[in-house]
C-alpha positions in Angstrom: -145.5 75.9 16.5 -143.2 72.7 16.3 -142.8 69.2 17.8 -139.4 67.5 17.3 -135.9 68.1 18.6 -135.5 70.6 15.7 -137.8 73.5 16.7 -136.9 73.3 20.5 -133.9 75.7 20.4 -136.4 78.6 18.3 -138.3 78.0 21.0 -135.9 78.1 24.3 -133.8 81.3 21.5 -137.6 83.2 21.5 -138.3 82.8 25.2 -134.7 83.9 26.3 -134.9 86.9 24.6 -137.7 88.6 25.9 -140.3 87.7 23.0 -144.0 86.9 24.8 -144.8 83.2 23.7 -149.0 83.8 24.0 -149.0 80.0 23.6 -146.7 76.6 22.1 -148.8 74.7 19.5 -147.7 71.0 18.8 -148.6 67.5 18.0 -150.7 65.5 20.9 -148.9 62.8 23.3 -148.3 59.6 21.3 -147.6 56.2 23.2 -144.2 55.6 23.2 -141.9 52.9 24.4 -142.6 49.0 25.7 -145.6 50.4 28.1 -147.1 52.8 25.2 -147.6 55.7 27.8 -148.6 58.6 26.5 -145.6 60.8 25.9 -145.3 64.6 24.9 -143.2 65.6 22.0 -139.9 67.2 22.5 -141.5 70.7 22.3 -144.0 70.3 24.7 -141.6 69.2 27.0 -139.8 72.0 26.8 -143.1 74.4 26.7 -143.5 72.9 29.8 -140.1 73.6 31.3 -140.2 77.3 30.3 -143.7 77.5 31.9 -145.5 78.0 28.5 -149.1 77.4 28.2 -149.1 74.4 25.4 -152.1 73.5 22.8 -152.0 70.0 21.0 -154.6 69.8 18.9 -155.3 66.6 16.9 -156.1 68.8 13.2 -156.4 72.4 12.5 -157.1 72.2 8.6 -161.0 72.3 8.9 -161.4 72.6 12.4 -163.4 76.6 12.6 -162.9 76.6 16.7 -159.3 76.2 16.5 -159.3 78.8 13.8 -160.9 81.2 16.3 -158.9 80.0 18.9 -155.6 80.7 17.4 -157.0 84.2 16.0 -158.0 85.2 19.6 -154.4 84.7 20.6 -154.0 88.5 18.8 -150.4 87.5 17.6 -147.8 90.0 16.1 -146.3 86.4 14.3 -146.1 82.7 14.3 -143.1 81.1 14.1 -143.5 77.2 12.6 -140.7 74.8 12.5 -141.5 71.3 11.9 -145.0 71.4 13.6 -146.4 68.6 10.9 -149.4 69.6 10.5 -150.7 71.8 7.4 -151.9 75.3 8.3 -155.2 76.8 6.7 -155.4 80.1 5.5 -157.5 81.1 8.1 -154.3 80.3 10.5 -151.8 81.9 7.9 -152.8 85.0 7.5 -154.2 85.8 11.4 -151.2 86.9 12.9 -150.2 90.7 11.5 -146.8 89.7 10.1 -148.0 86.4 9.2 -146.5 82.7 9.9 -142.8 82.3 9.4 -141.2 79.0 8.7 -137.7 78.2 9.9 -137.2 75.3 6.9 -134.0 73.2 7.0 -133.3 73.7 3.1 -131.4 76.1 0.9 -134.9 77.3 -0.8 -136.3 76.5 -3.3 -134.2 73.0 -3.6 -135.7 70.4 -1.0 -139.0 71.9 -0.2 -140.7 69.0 1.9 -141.1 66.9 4.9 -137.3 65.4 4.5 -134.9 68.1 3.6 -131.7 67.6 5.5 -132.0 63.8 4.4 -132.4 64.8 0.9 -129.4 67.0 1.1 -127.1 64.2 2.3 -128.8 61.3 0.4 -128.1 63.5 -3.1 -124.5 64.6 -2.5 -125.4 68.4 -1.9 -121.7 70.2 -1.5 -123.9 72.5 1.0 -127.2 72.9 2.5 -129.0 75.7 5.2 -131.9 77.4 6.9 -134.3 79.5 4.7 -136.5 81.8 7.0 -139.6 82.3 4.7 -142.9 83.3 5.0 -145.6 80.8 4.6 -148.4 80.5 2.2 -150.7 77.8 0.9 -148.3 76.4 -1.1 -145.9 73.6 0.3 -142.9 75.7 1.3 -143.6 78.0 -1.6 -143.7 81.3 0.2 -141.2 84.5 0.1 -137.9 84.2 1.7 -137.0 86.8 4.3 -133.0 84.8 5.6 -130.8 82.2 4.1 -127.4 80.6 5.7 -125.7 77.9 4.3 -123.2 75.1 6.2 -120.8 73.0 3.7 -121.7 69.1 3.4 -118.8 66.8 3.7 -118.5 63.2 1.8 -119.2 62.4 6.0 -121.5 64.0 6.9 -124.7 62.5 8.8 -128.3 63.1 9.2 -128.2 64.1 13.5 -124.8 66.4 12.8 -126.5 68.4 10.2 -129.6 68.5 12.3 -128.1 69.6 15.0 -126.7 72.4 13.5 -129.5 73.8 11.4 -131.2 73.4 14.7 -128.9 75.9 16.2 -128.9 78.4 13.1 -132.4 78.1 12.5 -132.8 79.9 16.1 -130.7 82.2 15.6 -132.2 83.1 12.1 -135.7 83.6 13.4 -134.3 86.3 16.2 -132.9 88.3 14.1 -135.8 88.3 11.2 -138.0 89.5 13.8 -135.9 92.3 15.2 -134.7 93.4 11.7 -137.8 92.5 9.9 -136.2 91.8 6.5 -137.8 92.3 3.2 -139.3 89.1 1.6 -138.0 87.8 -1.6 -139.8 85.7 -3.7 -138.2 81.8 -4.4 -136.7 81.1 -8.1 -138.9 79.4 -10.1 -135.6 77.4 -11.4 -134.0 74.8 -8.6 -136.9 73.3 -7.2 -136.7 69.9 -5.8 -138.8 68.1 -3.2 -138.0 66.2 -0.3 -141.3 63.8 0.8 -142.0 62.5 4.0 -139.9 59.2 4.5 -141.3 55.8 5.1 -138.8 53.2 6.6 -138.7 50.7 3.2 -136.7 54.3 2.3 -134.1 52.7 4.7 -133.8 49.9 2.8 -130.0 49.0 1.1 -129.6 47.5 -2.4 -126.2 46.3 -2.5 -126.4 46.0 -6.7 -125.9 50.0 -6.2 -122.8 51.8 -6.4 -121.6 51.2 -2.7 -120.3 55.6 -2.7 -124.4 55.9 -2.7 -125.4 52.8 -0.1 -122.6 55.2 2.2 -124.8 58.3 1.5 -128.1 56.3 2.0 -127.0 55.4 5.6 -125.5 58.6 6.3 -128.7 59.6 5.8 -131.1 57.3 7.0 -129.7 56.9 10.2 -131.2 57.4 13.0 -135.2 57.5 10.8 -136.3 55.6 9.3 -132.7 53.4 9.8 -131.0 51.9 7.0 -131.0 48.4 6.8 -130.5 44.8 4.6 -132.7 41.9 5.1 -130.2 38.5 6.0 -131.8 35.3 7.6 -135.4 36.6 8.1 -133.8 39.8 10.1 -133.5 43.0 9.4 -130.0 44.0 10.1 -129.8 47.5 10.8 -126.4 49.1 9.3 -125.5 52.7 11.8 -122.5 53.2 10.2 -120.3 52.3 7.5 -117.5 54.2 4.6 -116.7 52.9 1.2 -113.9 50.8 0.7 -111.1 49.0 -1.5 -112.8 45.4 -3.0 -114.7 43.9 -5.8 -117.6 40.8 -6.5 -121.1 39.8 -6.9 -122.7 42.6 -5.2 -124.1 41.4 -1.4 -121.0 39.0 -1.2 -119.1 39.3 1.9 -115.6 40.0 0.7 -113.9 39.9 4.0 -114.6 41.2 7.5 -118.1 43.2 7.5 -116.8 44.9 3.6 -120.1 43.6 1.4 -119.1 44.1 -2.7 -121.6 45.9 -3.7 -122.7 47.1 -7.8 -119.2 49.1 -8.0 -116.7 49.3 -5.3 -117.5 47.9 -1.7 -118.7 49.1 1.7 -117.2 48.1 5.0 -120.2 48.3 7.6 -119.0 49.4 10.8 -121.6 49.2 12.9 -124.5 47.0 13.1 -127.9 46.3 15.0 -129.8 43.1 15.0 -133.8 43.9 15.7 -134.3 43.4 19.7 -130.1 44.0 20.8 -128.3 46.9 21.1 -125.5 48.4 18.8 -122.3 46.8 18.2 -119.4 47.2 16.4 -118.5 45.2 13.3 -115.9 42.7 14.7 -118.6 42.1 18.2 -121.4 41.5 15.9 -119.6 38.8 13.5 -118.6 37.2 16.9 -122.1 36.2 17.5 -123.5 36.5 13.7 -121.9 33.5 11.9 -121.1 35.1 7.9 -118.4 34.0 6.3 -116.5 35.3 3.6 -118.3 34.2 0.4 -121.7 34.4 2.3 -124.1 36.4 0.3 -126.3 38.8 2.0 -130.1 38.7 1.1 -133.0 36.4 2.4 
């Protein structure tokens, strides 16, 4: 049960080794791209490509036929990595070692919708997969793996992912061959990450620019970090503190904005419509001067 990019290698790790995939549960087609065709999700793409037979429904919470649907699947277990929609107990507790949740999180900090852009956004020295078994509760349940990565002052949102991607399948094969007592979470350490909205993108240069860096670190590539200048918004992919000092938003020199301490050279930038382009392209067709204060 998953939809994005992140649960596709559980599911191509869980076919490869033998396990019987009774069926691949993820969200419905969404219109996508200039036309709005209806496009599967990364999972059910893949479902597809393995030969899987693939159900999308629209809601499961209060829905009694899917209920008996997914009970008449006679599962062993469920495995659920970002599937984005919230299981009932009805779903929870049918399969006989229950639903287990690959969540990309050192549990119980970052339980939510957002963790790996929590992680990064906060300045966590590390962060990891937790393989836990799930329970009403939002990502309350027992804990059967952890595995930690470091975080580096660099680090971004699609590296990380990437990674917990990989060690999140890995995790889940060996939790169901060695079948690992659970461990309840610590009641101290809990933090949430929520679901992100893209104003969550947006850059307040009156901040300390060492936390605008870890915003777009973050950010980037949902919901996209980004300033507001001439009626745009000005997407900002990449940028790194550096050396400088002024009203905060003033364009010191180059693309390195002052910002409330210290100052952040953006690297590279997106105007809504174009591509990408690096700093010194975009200022070739952007006209800011030094001086020029961003805002408006």
């Amino acid at each position: 049960m998953g939809s994005p990019d992140f649960a596709v290698p559980a599911l191509r790790a869980l076919h490869a080794a033998g396990h019987e995939v009774a069926a691949v549960y993820c969200q419905p087609p969404k219109p996508a791209g200039r036309g709005q065709r209806e496009t599967p999700c990364p999972v059910h793409r893949a479902a597809l490509e393995l030969g899987l037979p693939v159900r999308t429904p629209a809601r499961v919470k209060r829905d009694a036929a899917e209920h008996a649907a997914f009970a008449a699947l006679d599962l062993d277990v469920a495995v659920v990595a970002a599937y984005g929609l919230i299981l009932p107990p009805a779903m929870l507790d049918a399969p006989r070692r229950g639903c287990l949740n690959i969540h990309a999180s050192l549990l119980p900090r970052w339980r939510g919708a957002a963790p790996i852009h929590a992680a990064i956004l906060h300045g966590d020295a590390e962060t990891g997969i937790t393989i836990m078994r799930m329970e009403e509760g939002l990502d309350t349940g027992p804990m059967l793996l952890r595995e930690a990565i470091p975080l580096t002052p660099r680090s971004t949102t699609p590296e990380v992912h990437d990674a917990l991607a990989e060690m999140g399948a890995r995790l889940i094969l060996r939790a169901l061959d060695e079948n690992p007592p659970a461990t309840p979470q610590p009641e101290a350490g809990v933090t949430y990450a929520p679901k992100l909205t893209k104003p969550d993108g947006a850059l307040d240069f009156t901040q300390p620019a060492t936390v605008l860096d870890a915003r777009i670190r973050a950010m980037n590539p949902w919901p996209g970090a980004f300033f507001t200048h001439g009626g745009e918004a000005l997407r900002v992919l990449a940028a790194e503190p550096a050396e400088g000092q002024g009203p905060p938003g003033t364009l010191l020199h180059g693309f390195t904005v002052a910002c409330g301490t210290g100052a952040l050279r953006l690297t590279r930038l997106q105007r809504p419509g174009r591509g990408p382009l690096d700093a010194e392209a975009f200022l070739r067709g952007y006209n800011l001067p030094p001086g020029t204060v961003l805002g408006g």
